[in-house]
C-alpha positions in Angstrom: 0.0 0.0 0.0 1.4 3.3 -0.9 2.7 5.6 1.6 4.7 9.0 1.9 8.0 6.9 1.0 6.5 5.6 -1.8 4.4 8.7 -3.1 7.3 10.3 -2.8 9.6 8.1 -4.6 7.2 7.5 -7.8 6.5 11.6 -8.2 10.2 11.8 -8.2 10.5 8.7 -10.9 7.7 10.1 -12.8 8.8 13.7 -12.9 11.8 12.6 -14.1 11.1 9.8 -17.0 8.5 12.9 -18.4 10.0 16.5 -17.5 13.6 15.8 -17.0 12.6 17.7 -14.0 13.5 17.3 -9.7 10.8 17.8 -7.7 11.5 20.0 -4.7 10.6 18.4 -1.4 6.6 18.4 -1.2 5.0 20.7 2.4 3.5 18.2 4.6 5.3 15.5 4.8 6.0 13.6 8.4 9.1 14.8 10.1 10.6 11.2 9.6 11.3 12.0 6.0 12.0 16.2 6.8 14.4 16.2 10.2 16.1 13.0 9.3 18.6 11.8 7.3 19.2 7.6 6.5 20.2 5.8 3.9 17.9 4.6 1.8 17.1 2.6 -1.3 14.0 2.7 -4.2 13.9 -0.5 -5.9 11.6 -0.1 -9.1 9.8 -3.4 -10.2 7.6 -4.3 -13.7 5.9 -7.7 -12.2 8.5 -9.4 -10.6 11.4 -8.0 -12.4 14.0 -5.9 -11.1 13.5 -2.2 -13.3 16.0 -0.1 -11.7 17.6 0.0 -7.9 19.6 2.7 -6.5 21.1 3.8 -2.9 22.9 4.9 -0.5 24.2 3.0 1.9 24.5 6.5 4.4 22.6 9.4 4.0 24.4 12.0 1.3 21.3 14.4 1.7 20.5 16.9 3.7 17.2 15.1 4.5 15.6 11.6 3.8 13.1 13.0 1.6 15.7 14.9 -0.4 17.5 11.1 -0.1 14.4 9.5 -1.5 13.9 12.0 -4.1 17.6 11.5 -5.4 17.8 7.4 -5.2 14.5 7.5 -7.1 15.8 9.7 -9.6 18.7 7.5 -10.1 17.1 4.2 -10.2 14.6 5.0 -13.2 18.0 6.8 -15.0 20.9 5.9 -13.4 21.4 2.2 -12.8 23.8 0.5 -15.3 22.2 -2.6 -15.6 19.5 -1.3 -17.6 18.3 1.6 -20.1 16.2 4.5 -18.6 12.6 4.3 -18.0 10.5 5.3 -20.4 7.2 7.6 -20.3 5.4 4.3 -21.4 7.0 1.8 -19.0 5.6 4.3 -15.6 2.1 3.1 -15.0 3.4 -0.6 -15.1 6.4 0.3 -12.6 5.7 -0.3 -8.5 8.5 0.7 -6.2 9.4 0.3 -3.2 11.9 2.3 -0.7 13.8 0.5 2.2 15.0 2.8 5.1 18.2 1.5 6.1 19.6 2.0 9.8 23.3 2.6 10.6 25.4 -0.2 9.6 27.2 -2.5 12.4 30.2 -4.2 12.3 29.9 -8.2 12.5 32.4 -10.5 13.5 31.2 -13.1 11.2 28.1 -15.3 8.6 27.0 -16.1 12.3 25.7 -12.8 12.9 23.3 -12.5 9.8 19.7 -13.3 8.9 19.0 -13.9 5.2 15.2 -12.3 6.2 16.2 -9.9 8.6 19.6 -8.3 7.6 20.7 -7.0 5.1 25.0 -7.4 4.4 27.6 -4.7 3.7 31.2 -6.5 2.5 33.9 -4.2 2.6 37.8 -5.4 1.1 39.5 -2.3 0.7 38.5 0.3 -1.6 35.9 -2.1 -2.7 32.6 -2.3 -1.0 29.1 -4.2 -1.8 25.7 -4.2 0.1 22.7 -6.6 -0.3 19.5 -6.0 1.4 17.5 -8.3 3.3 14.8 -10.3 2.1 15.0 -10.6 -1.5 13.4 -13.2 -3.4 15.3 -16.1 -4.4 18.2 -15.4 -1.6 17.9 -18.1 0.7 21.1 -18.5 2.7 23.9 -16.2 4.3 26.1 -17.8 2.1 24.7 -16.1 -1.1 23.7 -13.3 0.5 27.3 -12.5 1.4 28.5 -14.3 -2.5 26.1 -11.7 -4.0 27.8 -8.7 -2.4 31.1 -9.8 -2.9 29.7 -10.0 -6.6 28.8 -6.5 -6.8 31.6 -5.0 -4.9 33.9 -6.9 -7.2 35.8 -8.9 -4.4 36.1 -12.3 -5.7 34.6 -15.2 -3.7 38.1 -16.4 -2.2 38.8 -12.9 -1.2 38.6 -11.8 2.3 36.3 -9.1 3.3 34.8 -7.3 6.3 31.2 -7.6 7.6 28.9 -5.3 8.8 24.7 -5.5 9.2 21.9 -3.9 9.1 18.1 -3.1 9.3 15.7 -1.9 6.7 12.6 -0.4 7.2 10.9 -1.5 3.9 7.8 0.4 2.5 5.8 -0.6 -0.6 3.2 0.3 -2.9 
């Protein structure tokens, strides 16, 4: 069920794919997305197909709604696994926006939950994060081969661990 996040994140999306436009932050919304900052992702979806997701892994905004509206931005335009999203392609879109807290270190696989954290893998210059409770991740152990994936750190590579929470909201 839509909410502010989400409201927010698709007139963002939307005013992008047609105007080429920002949208400033909207009056009204709940301090949570106007005296806070987080980290925060926007996941676009056509079915059950991935359409575009971008984040941040710590806030880069001044606010999480200026966060949302950035991430959303990026994730219908930005994401280099696929084109942009086109006018046509909005009304079938659904998004969602996860609200991550601050990350924690980890001492090990041990300390994870496939369904309730999400994993940050860090080796260097070279960092990867996963979120928590994705279709079609089952274990710790892909959770953390995915992220290794992404940050480019090859599975017999060390890396460092940390976890974290995501508030997930969805349309």
């Amino acid at each position: 069920m839509a909410d502010d996040y989400t409201l927010l994140a698709r007139a963002s999306f939307e005013s992008w794919t047609r105007e080429g436009a920002r949208i400033d932050v909207p009056e009204g919304l709940p301090e949570d997305l106007t005296n806070r900052r987080a980290g925060c992702f926007v996941s676009l979806h056509i079915g059950d197909a991935l359409r575009g997701c971008i984040g941040t892994i710590a806030p880069t905004q001044p606010t999480l709604a200026d966060e949302i509206i950035e991430n959303a931005i990026a994730a219908c335009s930005r994401d280099p696994r696929f084109p942009a999203v086109v006018p046509d392609e909005l009304e079938r879109i659904h998004c969602s926006v996860d609200v991550l807290s601050e990350a924690e270190d980890i001492t090990g696989p041990e300390d994870l939950d496939v369904r309730h954290y999400g994993v940050i893998v860090t080796n260097g210059f070279r960092r990867g994060l996963l979120l928590p409770d994705l279709d079609g991740v089952d274990t710790v152990e892909q959770q953390i081969a995915i992220a290794k994936q992404k940050a480019g750190i090859r599975p017999s590579e060390p890396c460092s661990l940390q976890r974290f929470e995501v508030i997930r909201h969805s349309e």
